[in-house]
N, C-alpha and C positions, 0 to 999 in steps of 0.2 A: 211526966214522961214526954219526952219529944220527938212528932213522926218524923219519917225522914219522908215526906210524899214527892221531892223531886228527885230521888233516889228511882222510882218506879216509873218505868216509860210508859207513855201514854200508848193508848188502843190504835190509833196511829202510825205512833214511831217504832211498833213492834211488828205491824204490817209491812211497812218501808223494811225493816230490820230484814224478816222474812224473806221479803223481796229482793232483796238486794243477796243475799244469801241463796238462795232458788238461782240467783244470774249467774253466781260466780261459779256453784257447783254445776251448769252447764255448762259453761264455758270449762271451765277442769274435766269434762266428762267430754265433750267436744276435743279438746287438747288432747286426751288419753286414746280417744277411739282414733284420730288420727297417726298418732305415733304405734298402736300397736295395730290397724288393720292397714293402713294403708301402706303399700312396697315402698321401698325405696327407690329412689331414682336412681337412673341406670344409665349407662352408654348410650349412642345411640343404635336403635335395633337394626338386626342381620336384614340386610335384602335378600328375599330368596328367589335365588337366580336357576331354580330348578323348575319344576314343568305344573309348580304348585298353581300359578293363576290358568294355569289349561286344565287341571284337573277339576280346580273350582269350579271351571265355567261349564261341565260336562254334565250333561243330566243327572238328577238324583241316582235312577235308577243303572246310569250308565256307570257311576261315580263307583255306586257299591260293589259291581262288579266289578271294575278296575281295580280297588282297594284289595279286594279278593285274590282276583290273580295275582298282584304283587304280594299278598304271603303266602301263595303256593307257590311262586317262582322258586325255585334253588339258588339262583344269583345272590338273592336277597338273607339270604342265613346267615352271612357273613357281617352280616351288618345289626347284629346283636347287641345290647347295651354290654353284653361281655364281652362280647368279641371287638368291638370299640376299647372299652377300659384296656382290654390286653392291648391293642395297638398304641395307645397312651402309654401304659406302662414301657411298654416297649423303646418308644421315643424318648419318654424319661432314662429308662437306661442308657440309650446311647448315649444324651446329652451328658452324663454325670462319670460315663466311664472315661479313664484317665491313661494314658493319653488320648486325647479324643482323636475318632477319625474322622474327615468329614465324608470319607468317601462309603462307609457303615451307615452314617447321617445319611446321604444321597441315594444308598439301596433301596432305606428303608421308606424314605418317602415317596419314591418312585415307585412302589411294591405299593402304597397306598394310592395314589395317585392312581395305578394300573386297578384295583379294586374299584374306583369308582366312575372310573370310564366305562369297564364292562357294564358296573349297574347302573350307567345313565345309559348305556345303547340296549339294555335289555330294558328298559323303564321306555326309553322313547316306539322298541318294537311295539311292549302292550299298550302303550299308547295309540299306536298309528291302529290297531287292530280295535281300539273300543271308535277310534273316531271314523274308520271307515266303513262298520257297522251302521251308522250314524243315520239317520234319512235326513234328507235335504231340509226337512222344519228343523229338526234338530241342531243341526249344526248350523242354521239360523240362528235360532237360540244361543246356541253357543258363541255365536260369534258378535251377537249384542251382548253378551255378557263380559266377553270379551272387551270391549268398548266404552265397557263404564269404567 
């Protein structure tokens, strides 16, 4: 009977084997955790041109009362994630009905448009009212924060 002894890899070439095999299934595990946790890339992001880097800069404590008043304001109800989709929908309506008007188009966004002026002059009131609160170190503070 005749052995087949280079049929059987050495102590060696089964380590290597091992190894080379441990790399590749990191690399496929590396490969996979990238395609399923990381986001996709996107546009590039909104600037927000609202009073968000003034609110940042505004003491903790000043911060969470401010947040406060703005969801007991009433201004601010209107500004619902429902109450947004209905306004969506809405504008989808117009755009799809036939024959289109633009002058329905121009009510509706003007009617939107009037929604968020009042909650940007009601947002800058409780604004002025947390920052005049304010003592002189504080808005110190704020106004290096402001600066970076």
């Amino acid at each position: 009977m005749q052995r087949l002894t280079g049929a059987i890899p050495s102590r060696p070439h089964r380590l290597i084997f091992l190894a080379l095999i441990a790399v590749n299934l990191l690399g496929l595990g590396v490969w996979l955790g990238d395609a399923i946790f990381d986001p996709p890339v996107r546009g590039p992001r909104i600037v927000d041109v609202s009073n968000g880097a003034i609110t940042h800069a505004l003491p903790d404590r000043v911060r969470k009362d401010f947040l406060l008043a703005l969801q007991a304001d009433p201004t601010f109800v209107g500004f619902t994630r429902e109450a947004l989709a209905a306004d969506r929908a809405a504008l989808a309506t117009v755009l799809q009905t036939e024959p289109f008007d633009p002058g329905i188009l121009a009510t509706l966004l003007s009617d939107q448009a009037e929604k968020v002026a009042v909650a940007q002059n009601a947002l800058q009131v409780l604004l002025l009212e947390q920052i005049n609160a304010l003592t002189p170190d504080e808005r110190a503070a704020m106004a290096a924060t402001l600066r970076q």
